[in-house]
PDBQT receptor file of N, H, CA, C and O in Angstrom, charges set to zero:
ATOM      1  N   UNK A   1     -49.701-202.639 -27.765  1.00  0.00    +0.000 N 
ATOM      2  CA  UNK A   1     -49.582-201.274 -27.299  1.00  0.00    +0.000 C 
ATOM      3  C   UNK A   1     -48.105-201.028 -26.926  1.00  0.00    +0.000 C 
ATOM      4  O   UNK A   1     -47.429-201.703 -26.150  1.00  0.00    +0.000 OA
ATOM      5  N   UNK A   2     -47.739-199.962 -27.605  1.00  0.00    +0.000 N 
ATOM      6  H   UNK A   2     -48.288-199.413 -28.235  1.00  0.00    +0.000 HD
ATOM      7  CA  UNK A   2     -46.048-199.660 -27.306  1.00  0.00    +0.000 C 
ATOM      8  C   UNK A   2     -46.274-199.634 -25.212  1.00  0.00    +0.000 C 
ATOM      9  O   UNK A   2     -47.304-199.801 -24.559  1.00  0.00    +0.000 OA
ATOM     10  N   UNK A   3     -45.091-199.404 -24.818  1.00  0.00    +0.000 N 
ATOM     11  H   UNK A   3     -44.255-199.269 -25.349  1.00  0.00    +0.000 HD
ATOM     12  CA  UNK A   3     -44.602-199.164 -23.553  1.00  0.00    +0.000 C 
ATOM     13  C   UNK A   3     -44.520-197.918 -23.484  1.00  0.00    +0.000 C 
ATOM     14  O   UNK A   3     -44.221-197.194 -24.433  1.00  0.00    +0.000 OA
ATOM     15  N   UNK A   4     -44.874-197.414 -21.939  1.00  0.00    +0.000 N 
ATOM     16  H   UNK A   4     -45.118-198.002 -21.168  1.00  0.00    +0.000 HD
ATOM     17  CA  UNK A   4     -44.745-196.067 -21.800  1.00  0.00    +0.000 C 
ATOM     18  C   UNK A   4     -43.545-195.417 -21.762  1.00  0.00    +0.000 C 
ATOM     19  O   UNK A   4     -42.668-196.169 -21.338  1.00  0.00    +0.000 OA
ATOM     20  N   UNK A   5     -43.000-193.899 -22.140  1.00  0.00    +0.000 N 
ATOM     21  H   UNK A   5     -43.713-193.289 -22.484  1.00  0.00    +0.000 HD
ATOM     22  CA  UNK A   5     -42.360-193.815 -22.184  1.00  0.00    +0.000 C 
ATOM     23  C   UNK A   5     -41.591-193.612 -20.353  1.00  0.00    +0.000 C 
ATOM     24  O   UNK A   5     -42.285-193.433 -19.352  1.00  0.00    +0.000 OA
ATOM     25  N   UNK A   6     -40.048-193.707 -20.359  1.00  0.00    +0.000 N 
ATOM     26  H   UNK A   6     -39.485-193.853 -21.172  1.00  0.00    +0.000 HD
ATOM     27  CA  UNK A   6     -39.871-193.777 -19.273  1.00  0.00    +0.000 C 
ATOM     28  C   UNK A   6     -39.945-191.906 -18.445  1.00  0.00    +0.000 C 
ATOM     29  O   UNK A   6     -39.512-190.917 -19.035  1.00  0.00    +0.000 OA
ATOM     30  N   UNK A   7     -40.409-191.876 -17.423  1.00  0.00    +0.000 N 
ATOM     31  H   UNK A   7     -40.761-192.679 -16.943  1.00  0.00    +0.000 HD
ATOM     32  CA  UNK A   7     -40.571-191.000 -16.476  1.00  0.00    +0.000 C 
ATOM     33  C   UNK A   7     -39.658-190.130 -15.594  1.00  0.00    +0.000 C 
ATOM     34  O   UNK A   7     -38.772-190.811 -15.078  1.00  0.00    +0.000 OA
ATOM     35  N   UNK A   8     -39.616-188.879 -15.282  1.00  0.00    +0.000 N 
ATOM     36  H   UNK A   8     -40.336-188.326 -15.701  1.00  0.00    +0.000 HD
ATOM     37  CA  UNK A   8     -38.799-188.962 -14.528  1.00  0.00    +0.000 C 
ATOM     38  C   UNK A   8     -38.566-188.934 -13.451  1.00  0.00    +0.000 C 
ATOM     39  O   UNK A   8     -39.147-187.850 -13.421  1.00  0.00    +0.000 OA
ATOM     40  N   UNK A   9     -38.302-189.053 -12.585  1.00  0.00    +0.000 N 
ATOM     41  H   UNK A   9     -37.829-189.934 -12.609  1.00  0.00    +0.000 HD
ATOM     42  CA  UNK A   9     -38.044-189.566 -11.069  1.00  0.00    +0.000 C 
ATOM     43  C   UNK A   9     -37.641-188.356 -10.472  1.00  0.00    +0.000 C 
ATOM     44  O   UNK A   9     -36.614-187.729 -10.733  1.00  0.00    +0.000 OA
ATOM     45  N   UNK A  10     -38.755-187.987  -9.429  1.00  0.00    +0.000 N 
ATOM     46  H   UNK A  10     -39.589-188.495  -9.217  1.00  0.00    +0.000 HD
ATOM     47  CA  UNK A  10     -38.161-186.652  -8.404  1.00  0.00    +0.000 C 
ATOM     48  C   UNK A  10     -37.441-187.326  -6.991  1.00  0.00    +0.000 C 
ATOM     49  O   UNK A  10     -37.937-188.138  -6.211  1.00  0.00    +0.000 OA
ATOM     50  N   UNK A  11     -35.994-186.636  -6.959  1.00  0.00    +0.000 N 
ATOM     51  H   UNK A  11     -35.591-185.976  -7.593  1.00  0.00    +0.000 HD
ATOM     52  CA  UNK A  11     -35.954-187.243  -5.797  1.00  0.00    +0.000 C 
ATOM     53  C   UNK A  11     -35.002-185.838  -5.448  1.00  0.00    +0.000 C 
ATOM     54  O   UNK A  11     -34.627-184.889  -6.136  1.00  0.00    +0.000 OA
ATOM     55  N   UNK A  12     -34.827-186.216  -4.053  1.00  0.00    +0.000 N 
ATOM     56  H   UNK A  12     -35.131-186.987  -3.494  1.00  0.00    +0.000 HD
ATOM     57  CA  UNK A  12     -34.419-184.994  -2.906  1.00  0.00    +0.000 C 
ATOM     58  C   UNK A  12     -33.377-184.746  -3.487  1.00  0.00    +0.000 C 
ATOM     59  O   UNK A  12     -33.410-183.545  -3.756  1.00  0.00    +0.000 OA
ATOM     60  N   UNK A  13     -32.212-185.311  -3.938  1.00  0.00    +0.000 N 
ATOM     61  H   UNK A  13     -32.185-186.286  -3.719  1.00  0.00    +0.000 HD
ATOM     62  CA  UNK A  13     -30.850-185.619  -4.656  1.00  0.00    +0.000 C 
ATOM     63  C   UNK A  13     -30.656-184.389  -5.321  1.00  0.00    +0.000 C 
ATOM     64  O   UNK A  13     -29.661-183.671  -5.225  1.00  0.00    +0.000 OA
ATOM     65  N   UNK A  14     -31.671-184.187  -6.007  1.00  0.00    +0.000 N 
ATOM     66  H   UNK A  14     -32.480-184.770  -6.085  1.00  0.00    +0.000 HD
ATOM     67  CA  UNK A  14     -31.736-183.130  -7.289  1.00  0.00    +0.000 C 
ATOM     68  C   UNK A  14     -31.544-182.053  -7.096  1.00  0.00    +0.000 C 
ATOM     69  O   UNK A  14     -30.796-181.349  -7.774  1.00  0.00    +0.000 OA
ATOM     70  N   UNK A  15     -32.490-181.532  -5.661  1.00  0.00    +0.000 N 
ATOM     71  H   UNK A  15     -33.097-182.105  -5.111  1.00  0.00    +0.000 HD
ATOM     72  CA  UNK A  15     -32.448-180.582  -5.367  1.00  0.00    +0.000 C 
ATOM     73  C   UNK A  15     -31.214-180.022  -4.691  1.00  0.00    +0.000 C 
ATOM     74  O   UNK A  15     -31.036-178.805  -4.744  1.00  0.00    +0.000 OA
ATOM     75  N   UNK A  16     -30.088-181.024  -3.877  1.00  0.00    +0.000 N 
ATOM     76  H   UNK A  16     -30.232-182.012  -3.834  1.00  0.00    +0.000 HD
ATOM     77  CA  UNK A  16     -29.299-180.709  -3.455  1.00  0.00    +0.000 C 
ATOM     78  C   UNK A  16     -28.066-180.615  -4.608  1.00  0.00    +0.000 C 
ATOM     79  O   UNK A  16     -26.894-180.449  -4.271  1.00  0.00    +0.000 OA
ATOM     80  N   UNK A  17     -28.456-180.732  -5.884  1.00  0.00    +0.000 N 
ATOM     81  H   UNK A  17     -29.408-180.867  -6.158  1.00  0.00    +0.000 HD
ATOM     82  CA  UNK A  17     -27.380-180.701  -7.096  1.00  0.00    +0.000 C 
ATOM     83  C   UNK A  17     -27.875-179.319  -7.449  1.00  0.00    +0.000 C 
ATOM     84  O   UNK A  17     -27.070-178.503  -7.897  1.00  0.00    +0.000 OA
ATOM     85  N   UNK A  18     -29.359-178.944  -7.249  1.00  0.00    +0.000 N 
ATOM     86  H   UNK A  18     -30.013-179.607  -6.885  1.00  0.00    +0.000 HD
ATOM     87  CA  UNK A  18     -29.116-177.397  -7.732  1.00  0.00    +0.000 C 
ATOM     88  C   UNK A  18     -28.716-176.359  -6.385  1.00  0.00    +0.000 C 
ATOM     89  O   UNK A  18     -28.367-175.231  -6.733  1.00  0.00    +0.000 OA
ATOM     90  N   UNK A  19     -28.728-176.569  -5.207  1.00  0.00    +0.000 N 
ATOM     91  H   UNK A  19     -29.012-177.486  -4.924  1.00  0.00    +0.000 HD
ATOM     92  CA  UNK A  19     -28.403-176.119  -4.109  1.00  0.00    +0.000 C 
ATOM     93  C   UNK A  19     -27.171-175.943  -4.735  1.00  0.00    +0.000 C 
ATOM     94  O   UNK A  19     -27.041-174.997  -5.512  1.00  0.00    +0.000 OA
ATOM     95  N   UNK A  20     -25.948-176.951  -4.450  1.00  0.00    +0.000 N 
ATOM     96  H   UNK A  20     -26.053-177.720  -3.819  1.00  0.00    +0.000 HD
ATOM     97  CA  UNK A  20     -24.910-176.772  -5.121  1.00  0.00    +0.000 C 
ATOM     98  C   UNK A  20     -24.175-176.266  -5.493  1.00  0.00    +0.000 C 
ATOM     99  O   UNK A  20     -23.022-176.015  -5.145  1.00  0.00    +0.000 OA
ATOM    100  N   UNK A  21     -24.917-175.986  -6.473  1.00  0.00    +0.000 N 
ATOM    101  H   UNK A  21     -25.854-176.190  -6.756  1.00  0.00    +0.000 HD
ATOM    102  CA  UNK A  21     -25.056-174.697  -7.774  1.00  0.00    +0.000 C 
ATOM    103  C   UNK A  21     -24.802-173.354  -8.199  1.00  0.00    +0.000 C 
ATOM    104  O   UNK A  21     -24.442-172.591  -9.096  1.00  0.00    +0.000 OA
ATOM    105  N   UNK A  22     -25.513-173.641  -6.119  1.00  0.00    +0.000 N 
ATOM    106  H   UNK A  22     -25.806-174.260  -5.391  1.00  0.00    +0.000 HD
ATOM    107  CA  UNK A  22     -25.794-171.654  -6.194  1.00  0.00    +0.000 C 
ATOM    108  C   UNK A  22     -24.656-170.806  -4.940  1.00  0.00    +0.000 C 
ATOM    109  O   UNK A  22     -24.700-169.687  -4.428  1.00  0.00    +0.000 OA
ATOM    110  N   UNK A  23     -23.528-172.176  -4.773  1.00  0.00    +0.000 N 
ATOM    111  H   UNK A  23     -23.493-173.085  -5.189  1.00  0.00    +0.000 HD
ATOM    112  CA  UNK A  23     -22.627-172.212  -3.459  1.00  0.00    +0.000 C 
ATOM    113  C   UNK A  23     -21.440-171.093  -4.147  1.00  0.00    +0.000 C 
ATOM    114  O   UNK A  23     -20.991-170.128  -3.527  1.00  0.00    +0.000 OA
ATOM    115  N   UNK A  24     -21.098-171.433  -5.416  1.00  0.00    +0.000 N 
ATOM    116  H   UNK A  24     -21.462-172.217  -5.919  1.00  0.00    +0.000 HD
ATOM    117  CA  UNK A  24     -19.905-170.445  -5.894  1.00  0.00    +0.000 C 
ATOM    118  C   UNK A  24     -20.474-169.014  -5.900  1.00  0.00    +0.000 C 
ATOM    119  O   UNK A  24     -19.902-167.983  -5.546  1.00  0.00    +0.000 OA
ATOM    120  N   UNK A  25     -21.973-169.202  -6.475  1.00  0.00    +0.000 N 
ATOM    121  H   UNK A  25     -22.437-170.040  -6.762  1.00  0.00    +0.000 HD
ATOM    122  CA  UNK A  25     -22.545-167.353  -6.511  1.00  0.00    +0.000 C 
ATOM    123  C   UNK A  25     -22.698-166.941  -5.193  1.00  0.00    +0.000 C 
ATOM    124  O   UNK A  25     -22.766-165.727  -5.004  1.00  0.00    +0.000 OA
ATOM    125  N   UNK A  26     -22.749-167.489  -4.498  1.00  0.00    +0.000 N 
ATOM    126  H   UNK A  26     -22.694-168.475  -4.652  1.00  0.00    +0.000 HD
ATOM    127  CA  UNK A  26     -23.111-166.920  -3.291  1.00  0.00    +0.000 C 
ATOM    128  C   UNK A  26     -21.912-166.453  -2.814  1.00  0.00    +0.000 C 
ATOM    129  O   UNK A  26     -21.977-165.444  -2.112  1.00  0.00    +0.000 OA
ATOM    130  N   UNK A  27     -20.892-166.909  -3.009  1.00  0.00    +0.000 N 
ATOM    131  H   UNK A  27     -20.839-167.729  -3.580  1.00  0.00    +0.000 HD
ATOM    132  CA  UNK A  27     -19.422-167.085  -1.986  1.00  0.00    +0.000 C 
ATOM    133  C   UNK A  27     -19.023-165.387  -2.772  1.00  0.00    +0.000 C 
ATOM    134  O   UNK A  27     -18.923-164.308  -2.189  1.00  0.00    +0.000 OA
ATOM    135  N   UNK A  28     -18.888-165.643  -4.025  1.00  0.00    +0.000 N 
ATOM    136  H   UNK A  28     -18.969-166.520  -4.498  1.00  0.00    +0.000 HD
ATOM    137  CA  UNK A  28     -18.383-164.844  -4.870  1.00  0.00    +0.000 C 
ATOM    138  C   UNK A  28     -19.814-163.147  -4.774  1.00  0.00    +0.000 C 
ATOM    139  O   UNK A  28     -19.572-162.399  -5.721  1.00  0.00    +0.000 OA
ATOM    140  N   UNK A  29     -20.483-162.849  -4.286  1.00  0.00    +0.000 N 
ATOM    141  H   UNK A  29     -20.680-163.456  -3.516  1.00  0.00    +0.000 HD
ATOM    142  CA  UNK A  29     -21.620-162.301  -4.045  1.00  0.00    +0.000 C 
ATOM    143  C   UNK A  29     -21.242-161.468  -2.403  1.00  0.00    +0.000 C 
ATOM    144  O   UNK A  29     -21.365-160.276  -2.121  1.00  0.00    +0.000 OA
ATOM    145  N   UNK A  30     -20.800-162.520  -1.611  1.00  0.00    +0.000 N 
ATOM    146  H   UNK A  30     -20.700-163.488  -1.840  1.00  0.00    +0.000 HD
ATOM    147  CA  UNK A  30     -20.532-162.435  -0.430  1.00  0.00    +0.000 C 
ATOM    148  C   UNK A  30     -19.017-161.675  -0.446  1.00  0.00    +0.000 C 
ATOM    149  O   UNK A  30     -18.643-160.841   0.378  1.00  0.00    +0.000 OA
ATOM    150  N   UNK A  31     -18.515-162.006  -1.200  1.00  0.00    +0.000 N 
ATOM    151  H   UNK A  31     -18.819-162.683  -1.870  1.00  0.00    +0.000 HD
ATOM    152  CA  UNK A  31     -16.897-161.312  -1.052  1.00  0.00    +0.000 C 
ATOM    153  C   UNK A  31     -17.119-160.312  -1.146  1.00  0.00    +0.000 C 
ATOM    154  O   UNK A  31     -16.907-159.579  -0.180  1.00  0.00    +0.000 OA
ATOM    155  N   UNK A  32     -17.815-159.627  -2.713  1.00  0.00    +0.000 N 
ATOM    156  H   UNK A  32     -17.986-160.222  -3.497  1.00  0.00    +0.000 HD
ATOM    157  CA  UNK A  32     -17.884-158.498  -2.989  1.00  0.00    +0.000 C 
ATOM    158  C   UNK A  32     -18.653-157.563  -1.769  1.00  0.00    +0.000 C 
ATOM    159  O   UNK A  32     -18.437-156.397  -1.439  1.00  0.00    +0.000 OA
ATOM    160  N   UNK A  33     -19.483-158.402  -1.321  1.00  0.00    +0.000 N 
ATOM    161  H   UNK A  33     -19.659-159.349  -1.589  1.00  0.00    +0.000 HD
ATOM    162  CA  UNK A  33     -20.380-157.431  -0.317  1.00  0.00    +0.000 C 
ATOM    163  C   UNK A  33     -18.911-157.028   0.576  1.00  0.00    +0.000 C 
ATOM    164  O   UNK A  33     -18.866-155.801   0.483  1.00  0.00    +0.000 OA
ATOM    165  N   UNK A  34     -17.842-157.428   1.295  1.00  0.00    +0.000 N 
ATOM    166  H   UNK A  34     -17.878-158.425   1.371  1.00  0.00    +0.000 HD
ATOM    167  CA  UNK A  34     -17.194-157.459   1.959  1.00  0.00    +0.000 C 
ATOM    168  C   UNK A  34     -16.454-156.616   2.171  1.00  0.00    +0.000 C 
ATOM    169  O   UNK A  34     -15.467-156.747   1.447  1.00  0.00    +0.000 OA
ATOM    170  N   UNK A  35     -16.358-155.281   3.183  1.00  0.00    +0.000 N 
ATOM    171  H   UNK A  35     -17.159-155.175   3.771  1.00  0.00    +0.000 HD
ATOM    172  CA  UNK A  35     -15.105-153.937   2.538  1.00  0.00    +0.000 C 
ATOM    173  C   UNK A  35     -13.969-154.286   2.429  1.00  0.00    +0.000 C 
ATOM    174  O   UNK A  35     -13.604-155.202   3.165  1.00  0.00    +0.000 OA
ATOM    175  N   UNK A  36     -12.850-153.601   1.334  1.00  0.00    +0.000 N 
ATOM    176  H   UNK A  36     -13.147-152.857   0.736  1.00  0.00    +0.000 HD
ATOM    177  CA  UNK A  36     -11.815-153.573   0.898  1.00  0.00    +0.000 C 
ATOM    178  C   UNK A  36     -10.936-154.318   1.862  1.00  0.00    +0.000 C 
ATOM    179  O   UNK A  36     -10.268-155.297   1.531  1.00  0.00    +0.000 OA
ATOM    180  N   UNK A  37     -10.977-153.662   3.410  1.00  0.00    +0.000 N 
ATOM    181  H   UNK A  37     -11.520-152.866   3.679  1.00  0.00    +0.000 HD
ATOM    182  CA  UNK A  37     -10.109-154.430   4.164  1.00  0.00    +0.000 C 
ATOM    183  C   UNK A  37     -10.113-155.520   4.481  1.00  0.00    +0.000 C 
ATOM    184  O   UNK A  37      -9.137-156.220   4.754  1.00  0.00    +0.000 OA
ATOM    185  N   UNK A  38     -11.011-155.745   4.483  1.00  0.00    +0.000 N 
ATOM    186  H   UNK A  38     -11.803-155.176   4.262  1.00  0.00    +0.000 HD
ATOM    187  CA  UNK A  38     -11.438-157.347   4.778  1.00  0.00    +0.000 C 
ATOM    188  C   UNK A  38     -10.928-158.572   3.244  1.00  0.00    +0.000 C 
ATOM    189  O   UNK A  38     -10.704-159.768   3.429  1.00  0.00    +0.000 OA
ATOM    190  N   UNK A  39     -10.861-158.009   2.094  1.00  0.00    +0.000 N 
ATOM    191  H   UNK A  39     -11.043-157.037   1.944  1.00  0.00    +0.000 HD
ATOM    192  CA  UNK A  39     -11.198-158.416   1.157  1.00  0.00    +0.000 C 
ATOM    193  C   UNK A  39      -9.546-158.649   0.544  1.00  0.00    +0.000 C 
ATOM    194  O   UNK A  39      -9.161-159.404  -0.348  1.00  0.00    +0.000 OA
ATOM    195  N   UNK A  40      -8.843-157.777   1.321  1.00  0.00    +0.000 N 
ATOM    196  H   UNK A  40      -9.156-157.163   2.046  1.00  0.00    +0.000 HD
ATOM    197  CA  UNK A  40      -6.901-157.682   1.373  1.00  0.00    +0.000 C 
ATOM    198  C   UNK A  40      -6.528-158.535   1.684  1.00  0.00    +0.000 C 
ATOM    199  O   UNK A  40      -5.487-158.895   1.133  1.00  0.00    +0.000 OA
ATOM    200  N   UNK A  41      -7.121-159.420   2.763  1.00  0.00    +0.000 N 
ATOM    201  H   UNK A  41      -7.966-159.128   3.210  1.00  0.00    +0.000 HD
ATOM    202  CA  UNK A  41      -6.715-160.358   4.033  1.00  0.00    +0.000 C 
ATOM    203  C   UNK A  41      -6.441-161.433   3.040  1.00  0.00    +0.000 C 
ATOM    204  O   UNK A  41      -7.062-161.490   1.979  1.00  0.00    +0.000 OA
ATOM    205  N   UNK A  42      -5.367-162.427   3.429  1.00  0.00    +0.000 N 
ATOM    206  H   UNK A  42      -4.863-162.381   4.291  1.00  0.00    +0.000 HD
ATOM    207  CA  UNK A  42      -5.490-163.503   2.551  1.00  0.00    +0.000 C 
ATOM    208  C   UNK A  42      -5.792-164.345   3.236  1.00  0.00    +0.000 C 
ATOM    209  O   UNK A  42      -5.661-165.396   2.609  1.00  0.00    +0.000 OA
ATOM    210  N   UNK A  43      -6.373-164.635   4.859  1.00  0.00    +0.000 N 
ATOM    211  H   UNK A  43      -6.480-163.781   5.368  1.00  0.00    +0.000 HD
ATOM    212  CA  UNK A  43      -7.354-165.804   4.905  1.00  0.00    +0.000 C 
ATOM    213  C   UNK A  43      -8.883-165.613   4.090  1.00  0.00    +0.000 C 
ATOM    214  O   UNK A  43      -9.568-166.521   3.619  1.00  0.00    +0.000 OA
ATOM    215  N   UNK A  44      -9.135-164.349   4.088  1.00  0.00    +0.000 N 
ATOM    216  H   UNK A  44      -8.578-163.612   4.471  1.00  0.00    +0.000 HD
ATOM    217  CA  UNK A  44     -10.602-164.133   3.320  1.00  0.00    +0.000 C 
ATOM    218  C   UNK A  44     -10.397-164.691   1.915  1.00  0.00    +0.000 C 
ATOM    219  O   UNK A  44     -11.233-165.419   1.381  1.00  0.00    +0.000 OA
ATOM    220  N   UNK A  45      -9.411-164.374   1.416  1.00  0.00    +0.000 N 
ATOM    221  H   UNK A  45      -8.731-163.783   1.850  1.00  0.00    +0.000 HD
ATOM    222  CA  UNK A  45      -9.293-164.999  -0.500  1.00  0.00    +0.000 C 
ATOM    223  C   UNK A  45      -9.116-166.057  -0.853  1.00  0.00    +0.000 C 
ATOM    224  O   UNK A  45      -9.155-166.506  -1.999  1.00  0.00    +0.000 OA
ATOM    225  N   UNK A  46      -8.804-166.795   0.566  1.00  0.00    +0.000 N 
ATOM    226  H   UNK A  46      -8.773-166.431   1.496  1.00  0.00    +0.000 HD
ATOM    227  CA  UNK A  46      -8.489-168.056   0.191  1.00  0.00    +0.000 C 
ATOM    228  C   UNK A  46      -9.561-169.116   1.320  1.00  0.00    +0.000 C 
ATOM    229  O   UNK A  46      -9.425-170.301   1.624  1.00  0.00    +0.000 OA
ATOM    230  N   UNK A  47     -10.214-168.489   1.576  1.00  0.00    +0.000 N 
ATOM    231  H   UNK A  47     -10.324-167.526   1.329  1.00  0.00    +0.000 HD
ATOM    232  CA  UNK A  47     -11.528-169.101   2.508  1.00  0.00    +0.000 C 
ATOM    233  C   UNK A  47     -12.496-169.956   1.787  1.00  0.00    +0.000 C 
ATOM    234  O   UNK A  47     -13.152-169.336   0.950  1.00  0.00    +0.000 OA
ATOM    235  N   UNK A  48     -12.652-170.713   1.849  1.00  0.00    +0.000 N 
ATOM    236  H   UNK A  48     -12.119-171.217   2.529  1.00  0.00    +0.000 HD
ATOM    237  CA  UNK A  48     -13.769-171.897   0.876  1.00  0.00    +0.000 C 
ATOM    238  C   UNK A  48     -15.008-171.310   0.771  1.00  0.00    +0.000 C 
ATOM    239  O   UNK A  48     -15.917-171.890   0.176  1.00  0.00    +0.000 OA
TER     240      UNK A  48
């Protein structure tokens, strides 16, 4: 009998690689929400 094929493994890991993921859309989502003045500032443009 062949071997099964191999499986894949859920682990918590994964989920924090698609978390991740969703850190640039959010940031970039969040700016725009942000009014103009706020959005001039160059600690805001250059804020992580």
């Amino acid at each position: 009998m062949p071997p099964e094929p191999d499986r894949l493994v859920y682990t918590p890991a994964s989920e924090w690689g698609v978390a991740l993921a969703l850190v640039p859309l959010a940031a970039t989502l969040t700016y725009y929400a942000l009014p103009a003045s706020l959005q001039a500032q160059t600690s805001v443009q250059f804020a992580p």
